[in-house]
C-alpha positions as CSV (number, residue, x, y, z in Angstrom):
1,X,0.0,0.0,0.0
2,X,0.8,3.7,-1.0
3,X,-0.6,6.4,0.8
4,X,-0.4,9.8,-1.5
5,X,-0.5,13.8,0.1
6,X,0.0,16.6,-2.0
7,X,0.9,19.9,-0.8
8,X,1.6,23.2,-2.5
9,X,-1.3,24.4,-4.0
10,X,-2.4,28.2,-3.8
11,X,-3.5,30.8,-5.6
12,X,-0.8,32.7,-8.3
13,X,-1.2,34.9,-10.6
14,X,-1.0,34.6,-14.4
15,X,2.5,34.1,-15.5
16,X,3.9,32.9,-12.1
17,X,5.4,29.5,-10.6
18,X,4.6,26.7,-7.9
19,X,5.3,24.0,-6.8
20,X,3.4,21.2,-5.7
21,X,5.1,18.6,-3.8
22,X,3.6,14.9,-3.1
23,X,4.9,12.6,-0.1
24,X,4.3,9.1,0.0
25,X,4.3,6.6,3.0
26,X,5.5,2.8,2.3
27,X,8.6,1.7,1.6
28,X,8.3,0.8,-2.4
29,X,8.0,4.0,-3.0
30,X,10.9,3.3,-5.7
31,X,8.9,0.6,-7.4
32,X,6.3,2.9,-8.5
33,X,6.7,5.3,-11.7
34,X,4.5,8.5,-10.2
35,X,2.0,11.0,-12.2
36,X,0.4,14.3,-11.8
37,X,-3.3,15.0,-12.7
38,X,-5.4,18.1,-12.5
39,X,-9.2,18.1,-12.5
40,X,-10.9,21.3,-13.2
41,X,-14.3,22.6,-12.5
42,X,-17.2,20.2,-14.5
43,X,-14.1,18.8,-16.6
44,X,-12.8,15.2,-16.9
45,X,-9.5,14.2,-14.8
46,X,-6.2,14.8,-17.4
47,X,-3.3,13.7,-17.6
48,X,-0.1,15.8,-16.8
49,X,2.6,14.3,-16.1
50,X,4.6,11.0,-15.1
51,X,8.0,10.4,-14.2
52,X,9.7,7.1,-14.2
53,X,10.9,4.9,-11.2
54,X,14.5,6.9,-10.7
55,X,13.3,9.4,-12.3
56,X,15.4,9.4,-15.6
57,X,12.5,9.2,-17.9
58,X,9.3,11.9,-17.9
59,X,6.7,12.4,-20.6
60,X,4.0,15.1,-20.6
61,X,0.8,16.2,-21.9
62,X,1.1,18.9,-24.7
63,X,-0.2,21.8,-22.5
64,X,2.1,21.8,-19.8
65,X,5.2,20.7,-21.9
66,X,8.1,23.3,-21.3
67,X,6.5,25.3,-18.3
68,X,5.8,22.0,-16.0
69,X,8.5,19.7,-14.4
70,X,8.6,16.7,-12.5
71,X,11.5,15.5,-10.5
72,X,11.6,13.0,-7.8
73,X,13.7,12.3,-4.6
74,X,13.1,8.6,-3.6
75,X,15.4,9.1,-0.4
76,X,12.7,11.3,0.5
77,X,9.8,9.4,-1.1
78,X,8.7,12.7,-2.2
79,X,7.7,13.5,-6.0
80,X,7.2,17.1,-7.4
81,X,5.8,19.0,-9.8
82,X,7.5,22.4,-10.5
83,X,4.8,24.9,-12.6
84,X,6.0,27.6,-14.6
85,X,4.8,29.9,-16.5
86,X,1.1,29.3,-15.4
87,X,-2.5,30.2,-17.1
88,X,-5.6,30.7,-15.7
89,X,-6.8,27.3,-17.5
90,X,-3.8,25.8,-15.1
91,X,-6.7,26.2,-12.5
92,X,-7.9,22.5,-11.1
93,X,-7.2,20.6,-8.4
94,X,-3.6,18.9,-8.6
95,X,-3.5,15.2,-7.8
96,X,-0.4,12.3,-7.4
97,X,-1.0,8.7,-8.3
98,X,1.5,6.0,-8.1
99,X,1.8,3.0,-11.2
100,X,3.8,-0.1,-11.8
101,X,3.8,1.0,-15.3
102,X,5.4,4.0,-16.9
103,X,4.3,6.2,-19.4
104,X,1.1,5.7,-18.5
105,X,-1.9,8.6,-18.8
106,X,-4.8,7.1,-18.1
107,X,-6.3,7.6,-14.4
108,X,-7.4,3.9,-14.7
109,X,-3.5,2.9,-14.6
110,X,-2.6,4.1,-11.3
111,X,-3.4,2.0,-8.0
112,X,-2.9,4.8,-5.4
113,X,-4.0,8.4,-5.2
114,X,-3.5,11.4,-3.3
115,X,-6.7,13.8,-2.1
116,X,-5.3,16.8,-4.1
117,X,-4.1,19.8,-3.9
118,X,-6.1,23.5,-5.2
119,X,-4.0,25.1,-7.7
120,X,-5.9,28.3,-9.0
121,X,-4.2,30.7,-11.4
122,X,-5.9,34.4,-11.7
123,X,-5.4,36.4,-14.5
């Protein structure tokens, strides 16, 4: 079992930069390539963001690609998501999931989930 909290969310204004950070308990924290998802207001969840199990390998969804980074610290069991750059259509609620399977953007691939964390961008 993986238990998931996010932290970091906030409210920013158009153009600026947070970061949201996501600790997991367990010790196989390693064993589990980790994504970011953001659900917005009467929307669908969508995918963001996954990095791989050390974290050499990252892939991410078209509209966060070159303002959004993920980086992970599995001493710490901690994963993050670094936003730059944001929008106002950045506004959701930011959630963490853990996979055995990388590259992955489908919510249905991930076994363990955070609560989220309220990112809301102003313009």
């Amino acid at each position: 079992q993986v238990q998931l909290v996010e932290s970091g969310g906030g409210l920013v204004q158009a153009g600026g930069s947070l970061r949201l950070s996501c600790a997991a308990s367990g010790r196989t924290f390693s064993s589990y390539c980790m994504g970011w998802f953001r659900q917005a207001p009467g929307k669908e969840r969508e995918f963001v963001g996954v990095i791989s199990w050390t974290g050499g390998s990252t892939y991410y969804a078209d509209s966060v690609k070159g303002r959004f980074t993920i980086s992970r610290d599995n001493s710490k069991r901690t994963v993050y998501l670094q936003m730059n750059s944001q929008r106002p259509e950045d506004t959701a609620i930011y959630y963490c999931a853990a996979s055995q399977y990388h590259a992955r953007w489908e919510p249905t691939d991930y076994d363990y989930w955070g609560l989220g964390t309220q990112v809301t961008v102003s313009p």
